[in-house]
N, C-alpha and C positions, 0 to 999 in steps of 0.2 A: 504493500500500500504506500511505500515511502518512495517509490522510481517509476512512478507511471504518471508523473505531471507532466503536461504538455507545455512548449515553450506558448506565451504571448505573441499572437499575432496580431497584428496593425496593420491598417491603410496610410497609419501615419508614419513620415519617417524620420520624422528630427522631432526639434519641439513648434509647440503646437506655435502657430502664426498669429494667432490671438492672446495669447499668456500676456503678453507684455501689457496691453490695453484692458484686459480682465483685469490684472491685480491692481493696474494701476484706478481704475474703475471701482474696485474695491474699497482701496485703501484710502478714497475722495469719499466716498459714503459709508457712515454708520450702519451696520446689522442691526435692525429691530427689532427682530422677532421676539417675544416674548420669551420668557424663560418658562419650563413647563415645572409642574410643582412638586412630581417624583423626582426633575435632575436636581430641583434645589434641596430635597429631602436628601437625596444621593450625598450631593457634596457637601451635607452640612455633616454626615454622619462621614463621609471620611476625612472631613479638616478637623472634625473630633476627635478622632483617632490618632493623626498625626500629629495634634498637640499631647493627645495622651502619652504618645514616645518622646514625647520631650521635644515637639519640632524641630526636628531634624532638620539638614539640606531634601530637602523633594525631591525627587526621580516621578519623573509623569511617565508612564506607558501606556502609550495613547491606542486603543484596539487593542488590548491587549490578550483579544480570545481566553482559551482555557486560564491564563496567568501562567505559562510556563517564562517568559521570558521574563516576567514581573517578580517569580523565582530566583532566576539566576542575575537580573540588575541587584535583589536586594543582597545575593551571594556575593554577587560582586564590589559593591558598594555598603559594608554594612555599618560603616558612619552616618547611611542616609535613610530615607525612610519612602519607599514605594508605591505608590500608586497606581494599581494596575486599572483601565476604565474598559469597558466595551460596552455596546449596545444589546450585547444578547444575554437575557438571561440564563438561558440553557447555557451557553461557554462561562460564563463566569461562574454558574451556580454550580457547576459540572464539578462532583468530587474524583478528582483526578490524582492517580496513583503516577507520581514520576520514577524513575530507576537513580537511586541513589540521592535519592532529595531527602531522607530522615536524617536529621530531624529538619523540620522547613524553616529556615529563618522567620524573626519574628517581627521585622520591619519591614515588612510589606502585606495590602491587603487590594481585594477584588473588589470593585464596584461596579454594578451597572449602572449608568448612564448616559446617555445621550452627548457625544464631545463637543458639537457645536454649540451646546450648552455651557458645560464643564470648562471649555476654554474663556468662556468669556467670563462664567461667575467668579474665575481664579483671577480673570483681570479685574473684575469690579472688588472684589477681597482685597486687592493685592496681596497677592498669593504668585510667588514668581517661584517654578520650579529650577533648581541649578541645573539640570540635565532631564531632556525630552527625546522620547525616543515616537517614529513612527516606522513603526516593522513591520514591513509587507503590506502596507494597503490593497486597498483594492484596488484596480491599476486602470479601469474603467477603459479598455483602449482604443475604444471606437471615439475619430474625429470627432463626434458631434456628442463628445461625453465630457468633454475640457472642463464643465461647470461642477462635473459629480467627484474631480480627485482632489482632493486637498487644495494642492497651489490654487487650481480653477475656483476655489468656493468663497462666499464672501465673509466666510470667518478667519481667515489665511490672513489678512494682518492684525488681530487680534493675538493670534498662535505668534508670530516676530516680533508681538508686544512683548508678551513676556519674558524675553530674554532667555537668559543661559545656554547651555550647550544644545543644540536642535540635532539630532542625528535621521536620517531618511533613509530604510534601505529596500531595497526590489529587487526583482529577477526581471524587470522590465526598466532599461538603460534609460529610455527616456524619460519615465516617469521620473527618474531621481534626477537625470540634466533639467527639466520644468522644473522640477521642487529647488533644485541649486537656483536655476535665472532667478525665479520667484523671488528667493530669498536675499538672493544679492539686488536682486531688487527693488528689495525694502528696507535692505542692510546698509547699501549701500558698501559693500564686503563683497571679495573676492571667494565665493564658492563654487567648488570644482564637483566634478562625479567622478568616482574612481571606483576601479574595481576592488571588490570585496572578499577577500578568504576568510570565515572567519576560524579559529583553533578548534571552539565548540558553538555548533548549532546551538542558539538560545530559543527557537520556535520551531512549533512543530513545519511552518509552510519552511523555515528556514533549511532544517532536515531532507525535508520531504525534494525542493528544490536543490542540493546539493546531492543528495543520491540520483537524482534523474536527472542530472549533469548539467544541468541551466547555471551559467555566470551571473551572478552576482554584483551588484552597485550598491556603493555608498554616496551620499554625501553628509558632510558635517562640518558644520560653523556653531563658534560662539557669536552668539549677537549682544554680549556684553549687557549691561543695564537694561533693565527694563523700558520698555514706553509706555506712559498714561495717553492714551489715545482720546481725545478731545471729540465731543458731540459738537458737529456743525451747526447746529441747528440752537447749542446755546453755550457759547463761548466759556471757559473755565468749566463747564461739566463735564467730569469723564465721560468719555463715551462705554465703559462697563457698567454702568450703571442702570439697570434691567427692573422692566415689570413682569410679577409672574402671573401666570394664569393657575 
């Protein structure tokens, strides 16, 4: 089950020829949407949690399905304290037996919630995580999908608000070259896409894609301090600052 992924096929062959005017489009207008009242229930109980550890540095794992990789960020970093989010409850709720994960670190937990939420309720908190990771999105790779992948969506300077370390990685080259321009710019930063080995698979798509031979992309920038993103529409008000339904 782990060597039968098929590689990502596209019509498209570079990055997309709208990104630059999308993000820039973006990043002129404030996201409205409401905030829905389970993601704000979600992340009040896991900013509880994370002051309960003594708030740590943050690690956001953004998608982070079953939580195996939200696992091995907390194994890896256990100075810091974890956050693993997805939108399914089935994958996060999933009691999931890993091989050689006893005893499980204790600074990191699973939440479901909605990210286009979570992202922005962490900006209106100010709540800036030191390191964000997005593992394997969804790579959405049909032309007329640019709005459904991260960079294309109009939460994507929101996510550059927050600052610290942004890591992006796929089996799909372009998706990480988009997420790199994206990122540089909003950064205004030099971010590359380079190819990815990594020692150990931290996910299960990560596994699964390296046993059926697909290459791998990184990209990663610090984007330094945070931005308070200003609402146009009333000058000195953050623009995180959200109504919920």
């Amino acid at each position: 089950m782990y060597a039968n992924s098929s590689p990502i096929h596209s019509a498209q062959s570079g990055v997309h020829d709208q990104l630059a005017a999308t993000v820039a489009k973006h990043a002129a207008h404030t996201f409205q949407k409401p905030v829905s009242a389970y993601n704000q229930r979600a992340f009040d109980d896991s900013i509880a949690a994370w002051r309960a550890a003594g708030s740590l540095p943050l690690i956001l794992d953004a998608g982070c399905g079953v939580g195996l990789s939200t696992m091995h960020l907390a194994a890896q970093y256990p100075d810091h304290f974890v956050i693993g989010v997805d939108q399914s409850a089935d994958r996060v709720g999933r009691n999931t037996l890993w091989p050689g994960a006893a005893p499980l670190p204790d600074n990191f937990l699973r939440i479901r919630a909605d990210l286009v939420d979570y992202w922005r309720l962490l900006l209106a908190a100010g709540i800036f995580p030191a390191r964000h990771y997005l593992l394997y999105p969804n790579p959405w790779p049909k032309i007329g999908q640019l709005s459904r992948r991260w960079h294309g969506h109009p939460v994507f300077p929101d996510i550059a608000a927050l600052g610290g370390i942004l890591e992006c990685r796929s089996n799909w080259q372009i998706y990480v070259e988009e997420c790199a321009s994206a990122l540089g710019q909003l950064s205004g930063k030099e971010v590359g896409c380079e190819v990815y080995q990594p020692t150990l698979p931290i996910t299960p798509f990560e596994s699964k894609y390296l046993a059926s031979g697909h290459q791998l992309w990184r990209c990663q920038v610090s984007l330094g301090e945070p931005r308070v993103l200003q609402d146009p529409r009333e000058p000195g008000r953050p623009a995180g600052t959200f109504q919920t339904t």
